[in-house]
C-alpha positions as CSV (number, residue, x, y, z in Angstrom):
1,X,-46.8,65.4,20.4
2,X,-46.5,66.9,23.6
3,X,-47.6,63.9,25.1
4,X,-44.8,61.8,23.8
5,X,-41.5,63.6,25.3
6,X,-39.5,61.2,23.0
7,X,-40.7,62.7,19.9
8,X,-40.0,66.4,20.4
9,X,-36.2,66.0,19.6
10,X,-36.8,65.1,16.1
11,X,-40.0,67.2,15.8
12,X,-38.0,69.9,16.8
13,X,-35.1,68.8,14.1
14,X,-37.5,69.2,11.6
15,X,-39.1,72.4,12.4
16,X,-35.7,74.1,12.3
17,X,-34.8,72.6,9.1
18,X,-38.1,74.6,7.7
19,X,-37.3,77.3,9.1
20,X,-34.2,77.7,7.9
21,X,-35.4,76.5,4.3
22,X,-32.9,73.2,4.0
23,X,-35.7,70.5,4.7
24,X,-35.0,67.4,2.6
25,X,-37.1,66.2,0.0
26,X,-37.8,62.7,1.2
27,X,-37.5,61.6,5.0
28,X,-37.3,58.1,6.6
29,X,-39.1,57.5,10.2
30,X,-38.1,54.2,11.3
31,X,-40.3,54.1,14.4
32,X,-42.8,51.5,14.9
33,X,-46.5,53.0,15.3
34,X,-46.3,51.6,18.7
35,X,-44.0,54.3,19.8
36,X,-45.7,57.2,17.7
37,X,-43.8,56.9,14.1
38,X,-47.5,57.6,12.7
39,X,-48.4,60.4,14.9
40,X,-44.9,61.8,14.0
41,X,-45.0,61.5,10.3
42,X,-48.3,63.5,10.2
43,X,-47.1,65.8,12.8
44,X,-44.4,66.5,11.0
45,X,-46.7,66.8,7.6
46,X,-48.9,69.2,9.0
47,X,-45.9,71.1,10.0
48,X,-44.7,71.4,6.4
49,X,-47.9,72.6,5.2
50,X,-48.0,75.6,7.9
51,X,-48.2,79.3,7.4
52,X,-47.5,79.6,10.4
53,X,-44.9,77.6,11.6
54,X,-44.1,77.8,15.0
55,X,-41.4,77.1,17.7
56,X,-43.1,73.6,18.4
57,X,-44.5,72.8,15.4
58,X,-47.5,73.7,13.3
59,X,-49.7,76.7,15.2
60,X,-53.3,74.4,14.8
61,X,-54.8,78.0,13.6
62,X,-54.0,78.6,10.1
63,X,-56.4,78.0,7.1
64,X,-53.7,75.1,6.0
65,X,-53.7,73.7,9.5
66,X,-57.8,73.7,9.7
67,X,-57.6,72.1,6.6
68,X,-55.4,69.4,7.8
69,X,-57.3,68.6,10.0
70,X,-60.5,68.6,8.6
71,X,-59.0,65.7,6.2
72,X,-59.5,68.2,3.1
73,X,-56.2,69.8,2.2
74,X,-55.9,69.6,-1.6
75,X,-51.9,69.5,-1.4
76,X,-52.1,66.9,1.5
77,X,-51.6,62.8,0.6
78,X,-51.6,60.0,2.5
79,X,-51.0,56.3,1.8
80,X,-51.5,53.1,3.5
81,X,-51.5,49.4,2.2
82,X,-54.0,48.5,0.8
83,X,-54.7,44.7,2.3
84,X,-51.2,43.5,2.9
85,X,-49.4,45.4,0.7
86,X,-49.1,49.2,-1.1
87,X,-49.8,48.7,-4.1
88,X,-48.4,49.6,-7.5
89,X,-51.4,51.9,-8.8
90,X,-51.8,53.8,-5.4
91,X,-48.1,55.0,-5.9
92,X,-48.7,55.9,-9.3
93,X,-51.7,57.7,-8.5
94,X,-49.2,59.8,-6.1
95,X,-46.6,60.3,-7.9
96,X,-49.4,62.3,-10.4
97,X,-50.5,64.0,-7.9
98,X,-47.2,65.2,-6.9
99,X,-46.2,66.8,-10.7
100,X,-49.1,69.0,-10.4
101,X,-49.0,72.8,-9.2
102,X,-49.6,73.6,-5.2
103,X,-53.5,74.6,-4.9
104,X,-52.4,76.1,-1.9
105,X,-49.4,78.0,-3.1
106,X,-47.2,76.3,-0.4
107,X,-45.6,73.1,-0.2
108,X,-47.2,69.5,-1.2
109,X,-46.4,67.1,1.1
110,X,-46.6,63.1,1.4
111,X,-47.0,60.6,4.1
112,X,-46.6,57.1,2.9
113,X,-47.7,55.0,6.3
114,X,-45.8,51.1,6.8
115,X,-44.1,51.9,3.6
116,X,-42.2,48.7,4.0
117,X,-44.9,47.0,2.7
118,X,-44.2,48.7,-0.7
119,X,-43.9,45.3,-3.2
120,X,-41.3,45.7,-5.9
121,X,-43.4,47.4,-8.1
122,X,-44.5,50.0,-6.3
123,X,-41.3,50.4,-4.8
124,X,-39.9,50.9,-8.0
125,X,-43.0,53.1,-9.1
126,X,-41.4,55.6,-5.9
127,X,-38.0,56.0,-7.0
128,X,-38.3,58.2,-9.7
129,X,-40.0,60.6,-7.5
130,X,-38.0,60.2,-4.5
131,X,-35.0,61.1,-7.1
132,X,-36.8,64.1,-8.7
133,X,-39.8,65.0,-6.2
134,X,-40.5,68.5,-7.6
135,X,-39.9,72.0,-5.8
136,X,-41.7,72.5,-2.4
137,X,-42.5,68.5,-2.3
138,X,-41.9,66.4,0.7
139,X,-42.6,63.3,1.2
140,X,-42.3,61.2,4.2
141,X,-42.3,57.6,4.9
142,X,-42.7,56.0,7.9
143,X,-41.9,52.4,8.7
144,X,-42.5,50.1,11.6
145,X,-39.9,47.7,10.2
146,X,-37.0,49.5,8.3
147,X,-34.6,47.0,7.9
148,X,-37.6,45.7,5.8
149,X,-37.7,48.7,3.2
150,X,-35.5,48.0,0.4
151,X,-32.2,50.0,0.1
152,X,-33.0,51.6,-3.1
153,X,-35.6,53.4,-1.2
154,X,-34.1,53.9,2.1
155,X,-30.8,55.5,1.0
156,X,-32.9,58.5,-0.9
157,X,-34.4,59.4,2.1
158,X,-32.9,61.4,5.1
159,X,-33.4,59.6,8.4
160,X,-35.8,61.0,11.1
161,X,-33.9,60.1,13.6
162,X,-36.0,59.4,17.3
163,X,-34.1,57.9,20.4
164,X,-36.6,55.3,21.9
165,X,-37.4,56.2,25.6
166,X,-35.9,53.4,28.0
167,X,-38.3,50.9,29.6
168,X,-38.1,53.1,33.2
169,X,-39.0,56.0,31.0
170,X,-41.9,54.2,29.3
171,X,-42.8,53.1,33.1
172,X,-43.0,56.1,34.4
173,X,-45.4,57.4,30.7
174,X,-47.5,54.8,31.4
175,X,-47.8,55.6,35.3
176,X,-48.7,59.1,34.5
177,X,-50.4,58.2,31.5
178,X,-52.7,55.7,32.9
179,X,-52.8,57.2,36.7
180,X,-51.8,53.8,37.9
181,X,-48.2,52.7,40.0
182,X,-48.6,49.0,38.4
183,X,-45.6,48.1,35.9
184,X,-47.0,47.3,32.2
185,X,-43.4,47.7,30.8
186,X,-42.5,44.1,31.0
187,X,-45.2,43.7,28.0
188,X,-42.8,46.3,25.4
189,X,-41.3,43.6,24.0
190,X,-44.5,41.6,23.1
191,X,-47.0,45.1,21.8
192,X,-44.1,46.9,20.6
193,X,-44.5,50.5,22.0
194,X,-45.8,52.3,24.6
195,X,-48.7,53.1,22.8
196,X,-49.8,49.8,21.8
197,X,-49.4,49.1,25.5
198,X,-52.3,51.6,26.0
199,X,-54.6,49.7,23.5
200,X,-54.0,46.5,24.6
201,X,-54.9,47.2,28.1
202,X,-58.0,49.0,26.5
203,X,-59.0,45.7,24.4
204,X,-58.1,43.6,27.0
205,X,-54.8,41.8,25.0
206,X,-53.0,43.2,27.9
207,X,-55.2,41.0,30.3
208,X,-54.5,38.0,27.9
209,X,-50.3,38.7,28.3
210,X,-50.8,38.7,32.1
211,X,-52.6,35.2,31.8
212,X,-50.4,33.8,29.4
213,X,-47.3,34.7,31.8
214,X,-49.5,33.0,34.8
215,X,-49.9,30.2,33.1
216,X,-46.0,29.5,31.8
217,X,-44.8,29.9,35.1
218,X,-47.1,27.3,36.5
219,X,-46.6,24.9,33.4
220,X,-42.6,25.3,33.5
221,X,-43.0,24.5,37.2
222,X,-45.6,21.8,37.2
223,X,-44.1,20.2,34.0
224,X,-47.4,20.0,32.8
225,X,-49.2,22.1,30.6
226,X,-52.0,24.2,33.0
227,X,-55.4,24.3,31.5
228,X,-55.0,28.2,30.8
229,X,-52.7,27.5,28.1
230,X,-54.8,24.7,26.4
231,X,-57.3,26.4,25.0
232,X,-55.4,29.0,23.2
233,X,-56.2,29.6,19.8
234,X,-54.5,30.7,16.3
235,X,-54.6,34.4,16.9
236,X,-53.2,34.0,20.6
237,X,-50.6,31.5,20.0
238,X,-47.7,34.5,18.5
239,X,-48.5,36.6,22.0
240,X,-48.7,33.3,24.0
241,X,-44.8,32.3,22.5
242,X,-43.5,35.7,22.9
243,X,-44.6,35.7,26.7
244,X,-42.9,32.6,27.2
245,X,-39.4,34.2,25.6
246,X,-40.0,36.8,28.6
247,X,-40.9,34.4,31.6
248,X,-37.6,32.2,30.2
249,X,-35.3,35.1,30.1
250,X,-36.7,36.8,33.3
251,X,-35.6,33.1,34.9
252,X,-31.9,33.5,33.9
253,X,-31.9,37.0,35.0
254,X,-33.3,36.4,38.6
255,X,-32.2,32.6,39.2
256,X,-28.9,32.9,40.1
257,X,-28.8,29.1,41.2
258,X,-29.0,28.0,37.1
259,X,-25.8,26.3,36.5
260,X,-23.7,27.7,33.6
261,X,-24.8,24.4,30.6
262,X,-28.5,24.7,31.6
263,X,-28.2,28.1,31.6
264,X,-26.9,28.0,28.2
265,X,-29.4,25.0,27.0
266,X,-31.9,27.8,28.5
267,X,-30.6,30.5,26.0
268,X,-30.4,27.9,23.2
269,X,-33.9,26.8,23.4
270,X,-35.6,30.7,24.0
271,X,-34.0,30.8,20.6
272,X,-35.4,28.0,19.2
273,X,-38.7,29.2,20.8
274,X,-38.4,32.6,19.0
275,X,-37.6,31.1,15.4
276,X,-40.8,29.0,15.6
277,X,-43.1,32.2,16.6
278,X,-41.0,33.7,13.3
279,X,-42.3,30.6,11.2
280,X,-45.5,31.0,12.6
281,X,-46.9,33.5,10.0
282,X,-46.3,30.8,7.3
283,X,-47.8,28.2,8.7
284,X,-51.8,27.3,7.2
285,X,-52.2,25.6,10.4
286,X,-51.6,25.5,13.7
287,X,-52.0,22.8,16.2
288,X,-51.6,24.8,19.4
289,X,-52.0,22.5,21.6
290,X,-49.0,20.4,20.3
291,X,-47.0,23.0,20.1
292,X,-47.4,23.7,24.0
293,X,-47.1,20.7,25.3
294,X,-44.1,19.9,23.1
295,X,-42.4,22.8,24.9
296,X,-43.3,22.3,28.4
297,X,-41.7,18.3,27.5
298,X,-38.5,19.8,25.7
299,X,-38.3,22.3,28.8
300,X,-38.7,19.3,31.5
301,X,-36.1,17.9,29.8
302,X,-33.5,19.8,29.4
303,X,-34.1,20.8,33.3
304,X,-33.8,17.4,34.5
305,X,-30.3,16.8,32.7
């Protein structure tokens, strides 16, 4: 936690509100993964489940702490889909945990991870307990997509609420993070997070991003699509489109020379751009190639109004 400054405020919201015995019984974290929202809900969890609870957070010592750690606390749950979805029997198999008594005489706490990919029923299966949780139950659901959640489960649940570091501030963690001066912000939009950034440089996705913009600047320019882009395939082709949105609006920021309709047919068509990654996902195939050199085309065109 103390290596993500951006947390601490609503770490520190928490904490309080144990201490001064007026913590919820359900809370919402609507912060993508990327960012930390996982590392906050169990942060927050093991926090809960402290004897020892101090001014930063749980003290890392106690027997419940240990425990938590150790991945055996009996009054500690944790949920994650289960393929693409949670599923209706893994909620219900919470919710029974939840009406049984403490083993550890303290609280029994919850972390439901991505819980926007609750389906109806489970959803549904939640609500009952999110309504009547039980004393000394908390349960907290993090989401990397809230506006996703359904309102029936959002509006039981107080909102964690984290102010997302600026892209200078997420320069300047990744600078001191990765002991480097190079600028991996511009990539935010496409990883989602500043953590995400870390693991794509580590996979080597980030070296992918930085080929992908290489290769849109030289196809927008050439009018042709450059043999780095042709040989892109299905997994790629979301990063490869999201990329392009950047190099496109990076060109109406610094090109002051774009006159007011292309720069508007510009604008139009990163939006058209953007709705096709969107339909993407539903696609069963994808001709890549197509795609690419359909855009490079429309591009040229509009350009050459």
């Amino acid at each position: 936690m103390q290596q993500l400054p951006w947390l601490q405020s609503a770490s520190d919201t928490f904490n309080a509100q144990l201490k001064r015995q007026q913590a919820a019984h359900a809370y919402l974290i609507g912060l993508d993964a990327g960012y930390g929202g996982e590392i906050l809900a169990l942060d927050l969890a093991k926090a809960a489940l402290c004897s020892q609870l101090g001014q930063t957070g749980a003290c890392g010592f106690c027997k419940a702490c240990q425990l938590v750690e150790a991945n055996s606390h009996p009054d500690f749950y944790q949920i994650e889909a289960d393929g693409a979805q949670i599923k209706v029997d893994q909620i219900r198999g919470l919710c029974q945990k939840l009406t049984t008594t403490a083993q550890q005489s303290g609280r029994r706490v919850a972390v439901i991870l991505n819980c926007e990919r609750l389906n109806q029923a489970s959803a549904n299966a939640l609500l009952k307990t999110l309504e009547e949780p039980g004393k000394e139950t908390i349960l907290l659901l993090q989401a990397n997509s809230p506006s996703r959640l359904m309102a029936t489960i959002s509006s039981r649940c107080q909102r964690v609420q984290v102010k997302h570091p600026t892209r200078i501030e997420v320069k300047a963690w990744l600078n001191d993070e990765l002991k480097t001066s190079a600028d991996y912000s511009w990539s935010l939009p496409v990883v989602g997070g500043p953590l995400a950034i870390v693991s794509a440089i580590e996979t080597g996705r980030y070296q992918s991003l930085l080929a992908f913009r290489k290769g849109w600047i030289e196809s927008l320019s050439s009018k042709q699509l450059c043999a780095s882009l042709q040989n892109v395939n299905e997994k790629q082709v979301s990063d490869a489109i999201k990329v392009l949105y950047l190099v496109l609006h990076r060109k109406l920021v610094t090109d002051s020379t774009i006159e007011p309709l292309k720069r508007s047919a510009i604008v139009t068509f990163s939006a058209k751009i953007m709705q096709q990654e969107t339909r993407l996902s539903v696609m069963p195939t994808i001709n890549v190639l197509g795609l690419f050199e359909s855009i490079v085309l429309e591009y040229t065109q509009l350009m050459e109004r």
